[in-house]
C-alpha positions in Angstrom: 105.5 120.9 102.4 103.6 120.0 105.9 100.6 121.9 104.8 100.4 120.1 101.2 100.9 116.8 102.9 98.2 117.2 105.4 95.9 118.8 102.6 96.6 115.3 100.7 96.0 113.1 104.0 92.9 114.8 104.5 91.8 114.0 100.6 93.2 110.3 100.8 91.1 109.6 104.1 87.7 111.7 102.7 88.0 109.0 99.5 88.7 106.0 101.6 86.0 106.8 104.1 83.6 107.4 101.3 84.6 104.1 99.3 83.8 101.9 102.6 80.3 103.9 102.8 79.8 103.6 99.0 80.7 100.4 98.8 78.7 99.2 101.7 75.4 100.7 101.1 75.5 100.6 97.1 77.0 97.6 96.4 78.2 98.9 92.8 81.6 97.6 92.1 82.3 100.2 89.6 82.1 103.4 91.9 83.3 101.4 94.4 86.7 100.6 92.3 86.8 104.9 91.2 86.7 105.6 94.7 89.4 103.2 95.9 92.0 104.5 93.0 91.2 107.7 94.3 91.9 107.1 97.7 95.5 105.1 96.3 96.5 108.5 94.0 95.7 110.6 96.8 97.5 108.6 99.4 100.7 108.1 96.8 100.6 112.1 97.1 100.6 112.6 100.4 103.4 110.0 100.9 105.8 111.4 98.5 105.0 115.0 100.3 105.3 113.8 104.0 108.5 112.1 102.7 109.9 115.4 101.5 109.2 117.2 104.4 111.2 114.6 106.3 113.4 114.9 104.1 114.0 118.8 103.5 112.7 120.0 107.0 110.6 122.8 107.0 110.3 125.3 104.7 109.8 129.2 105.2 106.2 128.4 104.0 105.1 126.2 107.1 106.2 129.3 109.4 103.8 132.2 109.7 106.6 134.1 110.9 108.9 133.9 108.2 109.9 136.4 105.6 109.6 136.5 102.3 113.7 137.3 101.9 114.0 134.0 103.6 112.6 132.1 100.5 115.0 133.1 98.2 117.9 131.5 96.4 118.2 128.2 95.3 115.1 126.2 96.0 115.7 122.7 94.2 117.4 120.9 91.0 115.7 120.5 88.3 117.3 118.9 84.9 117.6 120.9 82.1 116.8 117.9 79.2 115.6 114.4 79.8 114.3 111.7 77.2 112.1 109.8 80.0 109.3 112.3 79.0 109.6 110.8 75.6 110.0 107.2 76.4 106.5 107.5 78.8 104.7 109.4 76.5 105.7 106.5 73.7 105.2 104.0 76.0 101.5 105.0 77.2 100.6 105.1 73.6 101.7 102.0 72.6 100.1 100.5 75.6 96.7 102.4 74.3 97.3 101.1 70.9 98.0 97.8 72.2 94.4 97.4 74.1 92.5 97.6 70.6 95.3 96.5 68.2 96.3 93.7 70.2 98.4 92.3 73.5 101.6 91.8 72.2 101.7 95.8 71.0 100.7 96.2 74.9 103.6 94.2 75.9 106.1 96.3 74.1 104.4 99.5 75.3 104.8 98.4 78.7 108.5 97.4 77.6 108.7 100.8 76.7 106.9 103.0 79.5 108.8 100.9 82.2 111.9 102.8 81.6 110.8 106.2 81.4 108.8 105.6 84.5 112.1 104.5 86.4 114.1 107.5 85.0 111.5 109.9 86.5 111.5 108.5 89.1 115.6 108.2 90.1 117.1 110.7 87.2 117.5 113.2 90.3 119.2 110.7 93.2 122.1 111.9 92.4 121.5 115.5 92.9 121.3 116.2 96.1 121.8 119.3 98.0 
């Protein structure tokens, strides 16, 4: 994971770095704004990467050393059905929906993706190894 989270670092500080130099010389708020999202999904990467290295230690991957035997076996958990898939993909629709039809279909959308975001995010807490 160390090598993914510097790789992500290195691409959250490349769009930061070019949204202060973008935004200081053009003065265009729009590519200004694409570049600062950039820089936030980037840097929301790298943190949840450099979290799970903490977290996990490091793998046989980060070793040049290691063997490939050592890889082997059970690597993580992953759940075999969930509905928060569902629940986000109905939710970002009706959110879509609700930015031409109107705000309160927004509302509910956002009443509906908030939930499947939170169980993709926690459904796996209790799981670990």
């Amino acid at each position: 994971m160390k090598g993914e989270a510097w790789l992500f670092t290195g691409t959250a500080l490349f769009f930061a770095v070019t949204a202060v130099v973008y935004g200081w010389f053009s003065r265009e708020p729009a590519g200004t704004a694409a570049l600062c999202v950039s820089f936030v999904m980037a840097a929301l990467v790298s943190a949840f990467l450099w979290r799970q290295y903490r977290r996990a230690g490091e793998r046989p991957e980060d070793r040049g050393e290691a063997e490939v035997r050592e890889a082997g076996g059970r690597r993580a958990f992953f759940p075999a059905r969930s509905h928060f898939p569902v629940l986000a993909a109905a939710g970002s629709a009706l959110i879509g929906l609700g930015v031409v039809q109107g705000l309160w279909l927004c509302l509910i959308g956002f009443g509906v993706l908030l939930p499947g975001v939170l169980g993709f995010a926690f459904q796996n807490l209790g799981h670990e190894e």
